[in-house]
Backbone as CSV, one residue per row, in Angstrom:
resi,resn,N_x,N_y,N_z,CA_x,CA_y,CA_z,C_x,C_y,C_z
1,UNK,4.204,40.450,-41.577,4.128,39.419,-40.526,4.936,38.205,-40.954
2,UNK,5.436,37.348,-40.255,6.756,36.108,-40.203,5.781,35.342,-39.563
3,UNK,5.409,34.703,-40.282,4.319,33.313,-39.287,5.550,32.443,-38.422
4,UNK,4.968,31.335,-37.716,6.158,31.136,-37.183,5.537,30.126,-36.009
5,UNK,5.522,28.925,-36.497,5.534,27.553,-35.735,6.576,27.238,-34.369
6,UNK,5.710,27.630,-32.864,6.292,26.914,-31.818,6.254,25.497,-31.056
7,UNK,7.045,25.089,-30.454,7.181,24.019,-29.560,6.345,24.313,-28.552
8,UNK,4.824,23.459,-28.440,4.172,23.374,-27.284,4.946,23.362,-26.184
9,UNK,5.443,22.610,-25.560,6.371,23.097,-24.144,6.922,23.869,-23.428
10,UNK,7.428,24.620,-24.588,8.466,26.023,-24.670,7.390,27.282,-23.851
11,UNK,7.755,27.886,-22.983,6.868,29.132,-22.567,7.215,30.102,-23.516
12,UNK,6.145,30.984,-23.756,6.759,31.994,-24.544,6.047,33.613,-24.260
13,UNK,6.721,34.609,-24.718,6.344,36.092,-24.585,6.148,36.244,-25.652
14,UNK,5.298,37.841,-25.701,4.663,38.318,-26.700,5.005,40.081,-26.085
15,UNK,6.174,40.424,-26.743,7.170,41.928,-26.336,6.839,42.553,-27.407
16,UNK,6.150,43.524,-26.873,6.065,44.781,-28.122,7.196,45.502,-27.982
17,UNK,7.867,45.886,-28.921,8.759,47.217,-29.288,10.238,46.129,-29.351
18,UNK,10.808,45.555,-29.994,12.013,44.276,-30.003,12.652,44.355,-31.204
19,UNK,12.464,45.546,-31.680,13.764,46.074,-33.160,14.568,46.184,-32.491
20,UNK,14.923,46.575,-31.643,16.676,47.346,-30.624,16.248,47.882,-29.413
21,UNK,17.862,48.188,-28.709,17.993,48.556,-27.844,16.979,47.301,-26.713
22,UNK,16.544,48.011,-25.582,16.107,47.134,-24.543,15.457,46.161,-25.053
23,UNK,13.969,46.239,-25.718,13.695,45.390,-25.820,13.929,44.063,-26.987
24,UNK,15.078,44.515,-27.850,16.041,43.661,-28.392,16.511,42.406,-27.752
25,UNK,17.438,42.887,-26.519,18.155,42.594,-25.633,17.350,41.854,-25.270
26,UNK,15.815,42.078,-24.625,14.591,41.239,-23.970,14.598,40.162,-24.668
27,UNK,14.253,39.978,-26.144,14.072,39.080,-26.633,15.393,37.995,-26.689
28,UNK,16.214,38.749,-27.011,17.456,37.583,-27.028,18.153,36.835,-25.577
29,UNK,17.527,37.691,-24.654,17.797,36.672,-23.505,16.356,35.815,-23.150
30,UNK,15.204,36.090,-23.217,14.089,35.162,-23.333,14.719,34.134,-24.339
31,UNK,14.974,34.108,-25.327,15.337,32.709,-26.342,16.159,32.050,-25.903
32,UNK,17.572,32.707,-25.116,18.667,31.754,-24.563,18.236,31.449,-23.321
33,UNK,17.122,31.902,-22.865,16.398,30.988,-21.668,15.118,29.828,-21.922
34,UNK,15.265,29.765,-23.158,14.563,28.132,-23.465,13.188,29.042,-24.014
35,UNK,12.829,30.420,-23.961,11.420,30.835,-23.876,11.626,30.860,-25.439
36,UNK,10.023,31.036,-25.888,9.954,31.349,-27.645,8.916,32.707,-27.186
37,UNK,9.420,33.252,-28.579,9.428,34.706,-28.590,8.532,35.457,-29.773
38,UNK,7.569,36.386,-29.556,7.066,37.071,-31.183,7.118,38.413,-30.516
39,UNK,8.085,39.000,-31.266,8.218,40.232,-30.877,7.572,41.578,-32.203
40,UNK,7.287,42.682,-31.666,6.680,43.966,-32.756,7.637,44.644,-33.218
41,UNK,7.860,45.024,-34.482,8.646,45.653,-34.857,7.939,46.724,-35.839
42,UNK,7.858,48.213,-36.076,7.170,49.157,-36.510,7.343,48.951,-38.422
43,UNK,6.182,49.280,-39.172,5.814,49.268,-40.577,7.402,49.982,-40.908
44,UNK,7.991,49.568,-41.839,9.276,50.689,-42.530,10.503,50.306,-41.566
45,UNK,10.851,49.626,-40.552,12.350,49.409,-39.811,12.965,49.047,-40.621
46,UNK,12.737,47.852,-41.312,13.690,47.462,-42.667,14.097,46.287,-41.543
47,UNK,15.158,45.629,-42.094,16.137,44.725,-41.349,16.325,44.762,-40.348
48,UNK,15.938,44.897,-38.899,16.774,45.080,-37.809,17.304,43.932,-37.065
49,UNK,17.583,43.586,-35.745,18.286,42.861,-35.492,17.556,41.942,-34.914
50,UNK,15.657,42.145,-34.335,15.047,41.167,-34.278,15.126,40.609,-35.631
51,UNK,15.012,40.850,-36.891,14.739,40.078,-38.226,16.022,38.972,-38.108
52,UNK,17.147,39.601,-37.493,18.613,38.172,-37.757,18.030,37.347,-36.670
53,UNK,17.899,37.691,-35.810,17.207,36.569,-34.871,16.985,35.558,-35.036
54,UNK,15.543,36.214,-35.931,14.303,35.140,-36.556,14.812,34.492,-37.399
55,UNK,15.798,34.764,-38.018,16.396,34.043,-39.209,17.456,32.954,-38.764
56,UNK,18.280,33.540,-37.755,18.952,32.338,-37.172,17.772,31.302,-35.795
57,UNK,16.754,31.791,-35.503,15.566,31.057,-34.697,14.468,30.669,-35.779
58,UNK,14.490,30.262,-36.556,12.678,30.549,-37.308,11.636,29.467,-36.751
59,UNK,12.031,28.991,-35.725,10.941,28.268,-34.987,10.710,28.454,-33.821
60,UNK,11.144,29.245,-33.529,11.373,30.168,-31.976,10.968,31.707,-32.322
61,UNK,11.542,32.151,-33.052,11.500,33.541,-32.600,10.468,33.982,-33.823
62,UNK,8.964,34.445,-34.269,8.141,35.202,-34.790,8.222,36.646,-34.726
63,UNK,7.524,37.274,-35.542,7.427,38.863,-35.986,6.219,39.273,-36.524
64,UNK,5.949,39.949,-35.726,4.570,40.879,-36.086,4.977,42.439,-36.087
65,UNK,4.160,43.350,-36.950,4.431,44.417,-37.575,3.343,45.449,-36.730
66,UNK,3.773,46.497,-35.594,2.988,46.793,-35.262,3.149,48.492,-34.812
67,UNK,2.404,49.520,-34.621,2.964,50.817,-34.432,1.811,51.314,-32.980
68,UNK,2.248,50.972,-31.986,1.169,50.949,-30.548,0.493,52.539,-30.305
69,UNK,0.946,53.484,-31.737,0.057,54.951,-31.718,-1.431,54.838,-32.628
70,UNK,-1.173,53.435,-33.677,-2.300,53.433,-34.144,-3.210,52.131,-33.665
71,UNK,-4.126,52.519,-33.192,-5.205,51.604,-32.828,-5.154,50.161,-33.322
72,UNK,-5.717,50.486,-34.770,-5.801,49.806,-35.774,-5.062,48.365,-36.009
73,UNK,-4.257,49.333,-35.617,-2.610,48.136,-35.696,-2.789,46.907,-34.731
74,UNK,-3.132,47.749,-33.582,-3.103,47.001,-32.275,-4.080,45.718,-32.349
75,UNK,-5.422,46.345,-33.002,-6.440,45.238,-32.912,-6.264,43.704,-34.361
76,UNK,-5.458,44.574,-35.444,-5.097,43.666,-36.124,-3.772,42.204,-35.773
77,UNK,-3.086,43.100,-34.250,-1.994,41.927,-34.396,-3.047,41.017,-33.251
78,UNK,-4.013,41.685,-32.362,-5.056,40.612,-31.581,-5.799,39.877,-32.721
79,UNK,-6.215,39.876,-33.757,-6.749,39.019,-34.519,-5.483,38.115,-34.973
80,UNK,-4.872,38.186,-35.217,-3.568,37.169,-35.746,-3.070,36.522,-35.492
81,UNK,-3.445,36.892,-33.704,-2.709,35.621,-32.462,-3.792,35.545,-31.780
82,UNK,-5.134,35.862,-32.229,-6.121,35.250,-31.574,-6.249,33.727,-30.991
83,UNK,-5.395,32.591,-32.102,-5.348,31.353,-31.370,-4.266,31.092,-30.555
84,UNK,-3.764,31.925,-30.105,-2.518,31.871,-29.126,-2.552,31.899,-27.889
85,UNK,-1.735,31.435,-26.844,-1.611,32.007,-25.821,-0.531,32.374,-25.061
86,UNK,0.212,33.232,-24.526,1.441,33.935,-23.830,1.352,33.828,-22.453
87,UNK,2.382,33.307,-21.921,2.859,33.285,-20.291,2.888,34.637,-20.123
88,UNK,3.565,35.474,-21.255,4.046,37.036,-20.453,3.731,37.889,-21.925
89,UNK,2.931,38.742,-21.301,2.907,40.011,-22.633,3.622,41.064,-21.782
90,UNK,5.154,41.803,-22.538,5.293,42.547,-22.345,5.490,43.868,-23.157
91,UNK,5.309,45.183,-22.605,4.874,46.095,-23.854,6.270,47.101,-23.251
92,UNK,7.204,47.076,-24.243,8.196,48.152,-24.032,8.268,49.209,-25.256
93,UNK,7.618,50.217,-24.473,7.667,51.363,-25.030,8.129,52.910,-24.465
94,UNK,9.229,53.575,-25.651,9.615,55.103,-24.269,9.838,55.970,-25.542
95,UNK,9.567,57.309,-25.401,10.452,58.223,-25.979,10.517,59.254,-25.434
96,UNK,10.901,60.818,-25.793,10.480,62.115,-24.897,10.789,62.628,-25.869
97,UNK,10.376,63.852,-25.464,9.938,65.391,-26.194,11.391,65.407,-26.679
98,UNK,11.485,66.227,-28.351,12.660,66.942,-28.625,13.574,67.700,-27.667
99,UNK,13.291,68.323,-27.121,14.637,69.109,-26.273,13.715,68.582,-24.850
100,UNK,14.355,67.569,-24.113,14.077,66.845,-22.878,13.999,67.963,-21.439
101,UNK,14.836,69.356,-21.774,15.023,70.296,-21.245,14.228,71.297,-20.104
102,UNK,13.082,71.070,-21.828,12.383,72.163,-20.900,10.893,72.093,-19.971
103,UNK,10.701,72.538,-19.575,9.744,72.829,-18.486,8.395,72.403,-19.247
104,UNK,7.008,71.987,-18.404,5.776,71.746,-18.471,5.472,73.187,-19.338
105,UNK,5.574,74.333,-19.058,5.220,75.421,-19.327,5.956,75.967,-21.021
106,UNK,6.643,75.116,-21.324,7.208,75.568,-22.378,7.086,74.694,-23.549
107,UNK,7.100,73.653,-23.262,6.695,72.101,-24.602,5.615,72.545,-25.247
108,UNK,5.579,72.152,-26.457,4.129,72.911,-27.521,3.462,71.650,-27.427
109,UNK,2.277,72.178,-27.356,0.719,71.050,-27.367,0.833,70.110,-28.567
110,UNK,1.576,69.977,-29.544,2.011,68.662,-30.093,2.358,67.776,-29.373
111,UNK,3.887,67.794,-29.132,4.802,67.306,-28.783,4.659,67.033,-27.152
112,UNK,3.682,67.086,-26.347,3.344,66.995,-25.097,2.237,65.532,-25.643
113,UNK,1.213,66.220,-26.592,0.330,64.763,-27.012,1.039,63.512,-27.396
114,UNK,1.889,63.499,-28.418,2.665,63.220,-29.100,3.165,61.929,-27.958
115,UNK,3.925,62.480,-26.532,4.593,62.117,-25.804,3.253,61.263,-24.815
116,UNK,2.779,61.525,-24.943,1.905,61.060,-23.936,0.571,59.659,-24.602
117,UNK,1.060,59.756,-25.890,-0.127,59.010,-26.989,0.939,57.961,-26.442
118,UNK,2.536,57.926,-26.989,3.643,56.932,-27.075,3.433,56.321,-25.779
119,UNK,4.306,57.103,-24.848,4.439,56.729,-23.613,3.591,55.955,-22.405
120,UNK,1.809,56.847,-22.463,0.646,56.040,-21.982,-0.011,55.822,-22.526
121,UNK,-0.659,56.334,-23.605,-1.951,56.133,-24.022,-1.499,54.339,-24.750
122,UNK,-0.989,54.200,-25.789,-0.617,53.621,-26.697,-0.398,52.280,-26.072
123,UNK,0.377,52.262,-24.902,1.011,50.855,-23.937,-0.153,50.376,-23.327
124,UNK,-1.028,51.259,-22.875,-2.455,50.527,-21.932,-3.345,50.145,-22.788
125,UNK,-3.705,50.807,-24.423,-4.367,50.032,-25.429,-3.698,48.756,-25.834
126,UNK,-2.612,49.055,-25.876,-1.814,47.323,-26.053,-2.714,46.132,-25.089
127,UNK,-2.205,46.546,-23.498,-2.504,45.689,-22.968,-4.210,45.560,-22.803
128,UNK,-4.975,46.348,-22.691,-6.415,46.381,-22.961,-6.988,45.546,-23.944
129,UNK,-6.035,45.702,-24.871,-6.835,44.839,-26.478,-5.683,43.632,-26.139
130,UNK,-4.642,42.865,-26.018,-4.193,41.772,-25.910,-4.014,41.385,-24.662
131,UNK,-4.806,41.638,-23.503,-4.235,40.882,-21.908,-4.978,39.229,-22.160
132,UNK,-6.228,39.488,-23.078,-6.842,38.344,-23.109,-6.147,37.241,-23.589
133,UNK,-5.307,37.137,-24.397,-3.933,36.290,-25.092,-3.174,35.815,-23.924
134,UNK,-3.341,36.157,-22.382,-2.385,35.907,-21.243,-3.607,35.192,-20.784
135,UNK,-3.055,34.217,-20.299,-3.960,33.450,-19.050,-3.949,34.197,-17.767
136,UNK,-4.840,33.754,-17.069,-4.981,34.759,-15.260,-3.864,33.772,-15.076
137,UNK,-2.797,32.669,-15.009,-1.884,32.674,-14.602,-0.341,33.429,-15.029
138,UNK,-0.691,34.203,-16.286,0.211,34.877,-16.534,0.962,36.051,-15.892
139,UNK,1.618,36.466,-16.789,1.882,37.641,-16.396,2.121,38.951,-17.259
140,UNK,1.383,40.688,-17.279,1.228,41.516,-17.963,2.770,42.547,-17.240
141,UNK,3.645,43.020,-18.247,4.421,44.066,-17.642,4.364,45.377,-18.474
142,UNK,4.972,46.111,-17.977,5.122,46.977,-18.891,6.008,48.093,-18.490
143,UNK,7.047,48.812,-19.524,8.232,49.608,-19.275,8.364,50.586,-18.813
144,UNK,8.292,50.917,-17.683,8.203,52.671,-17.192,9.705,52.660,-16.722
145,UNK,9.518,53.245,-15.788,10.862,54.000,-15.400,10.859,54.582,-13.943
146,UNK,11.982,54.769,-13.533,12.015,55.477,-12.326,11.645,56.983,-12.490
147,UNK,11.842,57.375,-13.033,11.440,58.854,-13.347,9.714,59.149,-13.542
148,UNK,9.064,57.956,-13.515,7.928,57.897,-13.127,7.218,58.455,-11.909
149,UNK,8.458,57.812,-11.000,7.734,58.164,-9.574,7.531,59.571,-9.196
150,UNK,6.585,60.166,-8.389,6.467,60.784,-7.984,7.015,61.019,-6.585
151,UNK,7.338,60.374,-5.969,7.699,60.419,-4.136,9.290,60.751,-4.581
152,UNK,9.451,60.029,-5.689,11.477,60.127,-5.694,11.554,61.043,-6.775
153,UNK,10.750,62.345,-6.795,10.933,63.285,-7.765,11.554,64.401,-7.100
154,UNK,12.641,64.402,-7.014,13.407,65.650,-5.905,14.160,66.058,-6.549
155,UNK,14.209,66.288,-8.144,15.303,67.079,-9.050,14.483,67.669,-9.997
156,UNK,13.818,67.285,-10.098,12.818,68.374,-11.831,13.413,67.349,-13.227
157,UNK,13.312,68.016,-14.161,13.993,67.915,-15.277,13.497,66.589,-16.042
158,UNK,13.154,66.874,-17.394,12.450,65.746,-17.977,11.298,65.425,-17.725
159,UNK,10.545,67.079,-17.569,9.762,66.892,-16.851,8.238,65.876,-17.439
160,UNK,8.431,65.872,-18.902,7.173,65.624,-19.372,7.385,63.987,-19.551
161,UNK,8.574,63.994,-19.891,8.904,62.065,-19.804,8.337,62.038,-18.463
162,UNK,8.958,62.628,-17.099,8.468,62.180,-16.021,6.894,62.257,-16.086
163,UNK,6.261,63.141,-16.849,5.109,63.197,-16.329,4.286,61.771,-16.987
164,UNK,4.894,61.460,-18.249,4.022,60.559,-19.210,4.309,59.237,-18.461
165,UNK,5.202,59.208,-17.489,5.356,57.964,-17.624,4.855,57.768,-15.729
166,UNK,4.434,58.555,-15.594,3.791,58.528,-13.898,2.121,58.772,-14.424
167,UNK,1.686,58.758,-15.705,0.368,58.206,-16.021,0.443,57.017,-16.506
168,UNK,1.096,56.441,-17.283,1.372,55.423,-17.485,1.102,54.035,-16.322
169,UNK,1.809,54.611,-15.220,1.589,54.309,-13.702,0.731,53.983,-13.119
170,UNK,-0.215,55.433,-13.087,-1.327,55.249,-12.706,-2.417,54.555,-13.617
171,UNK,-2.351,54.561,-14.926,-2.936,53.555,-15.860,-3.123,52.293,-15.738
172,UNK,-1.632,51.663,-15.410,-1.774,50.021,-14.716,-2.309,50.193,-13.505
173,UNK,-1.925,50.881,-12.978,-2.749,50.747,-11.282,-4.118,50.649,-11.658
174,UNK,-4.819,51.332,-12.713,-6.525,51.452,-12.418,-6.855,49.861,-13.613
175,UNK,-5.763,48.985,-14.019,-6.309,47.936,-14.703,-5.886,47.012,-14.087
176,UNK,-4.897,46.989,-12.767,-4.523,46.286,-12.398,-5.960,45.811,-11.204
177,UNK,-6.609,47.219,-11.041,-7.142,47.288,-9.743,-8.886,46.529,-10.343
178,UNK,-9.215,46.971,-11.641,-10.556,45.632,-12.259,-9.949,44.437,-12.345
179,UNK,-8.642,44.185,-12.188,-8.242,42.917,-12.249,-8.124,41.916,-10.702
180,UNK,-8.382,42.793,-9.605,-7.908,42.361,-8.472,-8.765,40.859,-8.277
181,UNK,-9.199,40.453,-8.646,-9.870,38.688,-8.116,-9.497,37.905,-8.880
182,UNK,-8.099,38.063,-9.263,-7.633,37.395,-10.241,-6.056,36.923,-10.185
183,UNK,-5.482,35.681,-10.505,-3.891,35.074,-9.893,-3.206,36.028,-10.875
184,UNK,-3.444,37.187,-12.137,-2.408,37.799,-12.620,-1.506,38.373,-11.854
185,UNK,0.001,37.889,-12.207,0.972,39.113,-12.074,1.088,39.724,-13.316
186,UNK,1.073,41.473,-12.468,1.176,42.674,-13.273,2.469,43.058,-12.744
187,UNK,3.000,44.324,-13.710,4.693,44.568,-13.545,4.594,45.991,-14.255
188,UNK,5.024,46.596,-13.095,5.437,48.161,-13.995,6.857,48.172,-14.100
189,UNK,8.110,47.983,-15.031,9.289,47.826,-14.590,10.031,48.988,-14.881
190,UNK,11.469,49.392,-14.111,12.065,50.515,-13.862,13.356,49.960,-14.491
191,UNK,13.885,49.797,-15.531,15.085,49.404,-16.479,16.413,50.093,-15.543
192,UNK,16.289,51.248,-14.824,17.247,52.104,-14.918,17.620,52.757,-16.178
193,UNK,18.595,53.841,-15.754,19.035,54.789,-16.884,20.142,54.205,-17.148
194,UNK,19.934,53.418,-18.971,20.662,53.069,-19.559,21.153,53.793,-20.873
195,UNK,22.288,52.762,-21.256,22.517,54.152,-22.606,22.262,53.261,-24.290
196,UNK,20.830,53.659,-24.287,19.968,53.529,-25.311,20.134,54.900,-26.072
197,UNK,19.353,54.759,-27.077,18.891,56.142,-27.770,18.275,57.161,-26.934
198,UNK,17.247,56.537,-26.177,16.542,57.076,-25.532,17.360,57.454,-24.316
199,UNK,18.146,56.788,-23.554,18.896,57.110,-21.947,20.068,58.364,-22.253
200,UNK,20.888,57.779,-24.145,21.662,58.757,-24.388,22.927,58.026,-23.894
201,UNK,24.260,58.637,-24.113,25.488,58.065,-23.789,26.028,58.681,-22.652
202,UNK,25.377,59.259,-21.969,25.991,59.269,-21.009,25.334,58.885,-19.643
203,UNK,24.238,58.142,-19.960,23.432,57.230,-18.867,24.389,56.068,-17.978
204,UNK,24.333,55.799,-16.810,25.056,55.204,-16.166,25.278,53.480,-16.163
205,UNK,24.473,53.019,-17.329,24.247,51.151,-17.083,24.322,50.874,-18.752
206,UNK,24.956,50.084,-19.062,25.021,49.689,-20.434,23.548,48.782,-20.194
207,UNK,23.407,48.622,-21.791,22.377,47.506,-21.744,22.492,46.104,-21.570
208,UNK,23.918,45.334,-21.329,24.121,44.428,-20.713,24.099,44.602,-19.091
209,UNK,24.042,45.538,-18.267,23.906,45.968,-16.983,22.465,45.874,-16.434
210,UNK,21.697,46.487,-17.274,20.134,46.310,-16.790,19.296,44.979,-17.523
211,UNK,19.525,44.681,-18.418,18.781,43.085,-19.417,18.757,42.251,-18.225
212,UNK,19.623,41.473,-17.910,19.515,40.146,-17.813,18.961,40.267,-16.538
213,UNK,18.691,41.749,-15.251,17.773,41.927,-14.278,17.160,42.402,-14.987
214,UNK,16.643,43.040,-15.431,14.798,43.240,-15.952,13.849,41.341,-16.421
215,UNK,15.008,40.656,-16.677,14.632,39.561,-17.116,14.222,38.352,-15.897
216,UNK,15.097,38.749,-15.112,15.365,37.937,-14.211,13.900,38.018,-12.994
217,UNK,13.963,39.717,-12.871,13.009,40.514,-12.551,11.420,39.781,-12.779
218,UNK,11.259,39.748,-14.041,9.949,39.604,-14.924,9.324,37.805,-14.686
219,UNK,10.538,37.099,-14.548,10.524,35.478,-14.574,10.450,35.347,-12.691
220,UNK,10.651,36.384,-11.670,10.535,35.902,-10.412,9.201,36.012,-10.055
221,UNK,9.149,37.541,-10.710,7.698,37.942,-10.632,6.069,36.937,-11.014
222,UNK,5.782,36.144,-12.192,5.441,35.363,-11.861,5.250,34.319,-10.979
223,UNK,3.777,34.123,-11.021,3.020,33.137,-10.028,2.650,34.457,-8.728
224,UNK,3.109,35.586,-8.528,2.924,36.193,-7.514,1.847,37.365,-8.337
225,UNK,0.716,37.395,-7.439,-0.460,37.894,-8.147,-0.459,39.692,-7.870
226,UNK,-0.838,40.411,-8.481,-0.866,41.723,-8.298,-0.083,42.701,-9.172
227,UNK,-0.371,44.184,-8.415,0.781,45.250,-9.549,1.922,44.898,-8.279
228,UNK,3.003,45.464,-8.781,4.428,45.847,-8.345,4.889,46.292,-9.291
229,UNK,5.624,47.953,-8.947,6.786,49.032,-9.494,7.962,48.188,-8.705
230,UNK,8.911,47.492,-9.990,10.200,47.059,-9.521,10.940,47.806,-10.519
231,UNK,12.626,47.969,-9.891,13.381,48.492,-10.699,14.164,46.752,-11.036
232,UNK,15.249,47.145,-11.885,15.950,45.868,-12.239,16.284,45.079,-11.769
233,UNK,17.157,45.369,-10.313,17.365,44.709,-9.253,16.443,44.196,-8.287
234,UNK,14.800,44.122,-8.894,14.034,43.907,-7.918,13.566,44.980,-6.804
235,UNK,14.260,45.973,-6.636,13.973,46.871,-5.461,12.116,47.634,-5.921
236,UNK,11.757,47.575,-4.566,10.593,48.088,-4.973,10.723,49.382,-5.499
237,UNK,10.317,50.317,-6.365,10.061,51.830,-6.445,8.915,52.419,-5.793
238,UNK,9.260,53.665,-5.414,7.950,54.266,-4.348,6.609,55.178,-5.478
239,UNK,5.636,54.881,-5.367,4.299,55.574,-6.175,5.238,57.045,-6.350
């Protein structure tokens, strides 16, 4: 952990997953938008590029050490920022099965759990054990995808990412829905297919293409109370 003294004034997020790729990107445009930042980075990354950050921010940008498959983890970084409080917790988390290929019927009962601990289980214990760190004027998001949906599922393929991440879905929907008497905005967001590790190189949006709308996205969305599936551009996505 990087302790790490902010400017009362400053709004700030609290982004799980901010070693690289998207939610990298998240953090470094939250900081050049005046916000202060403590982002998770997993036990063993070593150096990554949140750590230069923090080093060129060390009063802005914090680091907590966290792995959202083990419990444990989760409830230790809520004790640590227990005296804190966050405008926006957001939890970006994705991966999929070794060969993305094949069918429901063919993935081995590991690697289906495996996918589904990462993808849902793991992101809704996040927000379960830290929403309390957000004020009811805040706002809770969290990273899904279009391939979530079910209504705009008219190709197959990927199938178990699609499937993990259309529970995921329905996960915020059923915390969004004990939350309903309440000014939170909630956010399921749809990045688009970018070319991350995870999107691969031949995904259609660099990660300067989707950032600065997922960001833009996340900062309108506040003050407006409820769930909403937005993709980057704001467009709604269909259940």
């Amino acid at each position: 952990m990087r302790p790490v003294s902010h400017p009362t004034h400053a709004p700030s997020i609290l982004l799980i997953g901010a070693s690289r790729g998207l939610g990298y990107a998240m953090a470094a445009a939250f900081l050049d938008k005046g916000w202060n930042v403590v982002g998770t980075v997993r036990a063993g990354s070593g150096k990554t590029r949140l750590h230069a950050l923090a080093d060129a921010h060390p009063k802005r940008v914090g680091i907590e050490t966290m792995d959202i498959t083990r419990p444990e983890q989760i409830r230790a970084v809520r004790d640590r920022l227990s005296n804190r409080s966050f405008d926006i917790l957001f939890v970006n988390a994705g991966t999929t099965n070794p060969d993305p290929t094949q069918t429901i019927g063919e993935v081995s009962t590991e690697d289906f759990v495996n996918l589904m601990i990462t993808n849902a289980l793991g992101p809704m214990r996040v927000v379960e054990c830290l929403s309390d760190l957000v004020p009811p004027t805040g706002l809770i998001g969290v990273m899904s995808s279009g391939q979530g949906s079910v209504a705009d599922n008219e190709s197959g393929q990927r199938e178990v990412y699609r499937g993990s991440k259309a529970a995921l879905n329905q996960f915020m929907r059923s915390f969004a829905a004990r939350q309903a008497q309440t000014p939170r905005a909630m956010l399921l967001m749809a990045p688009g297919w970018v070319r991350t590790e995870l999107g691969g190189p031949d995904a259609r949006l660099s990660i300067e293409d989707s950032v600065p709308g997922v960001v833009d996205v996340l900062l309108n969305k506040r003050g407006r109370p409820g769930l909403e599936y937005l993709d980057y551009r704001g467009r709604t996505v269909r259940w």
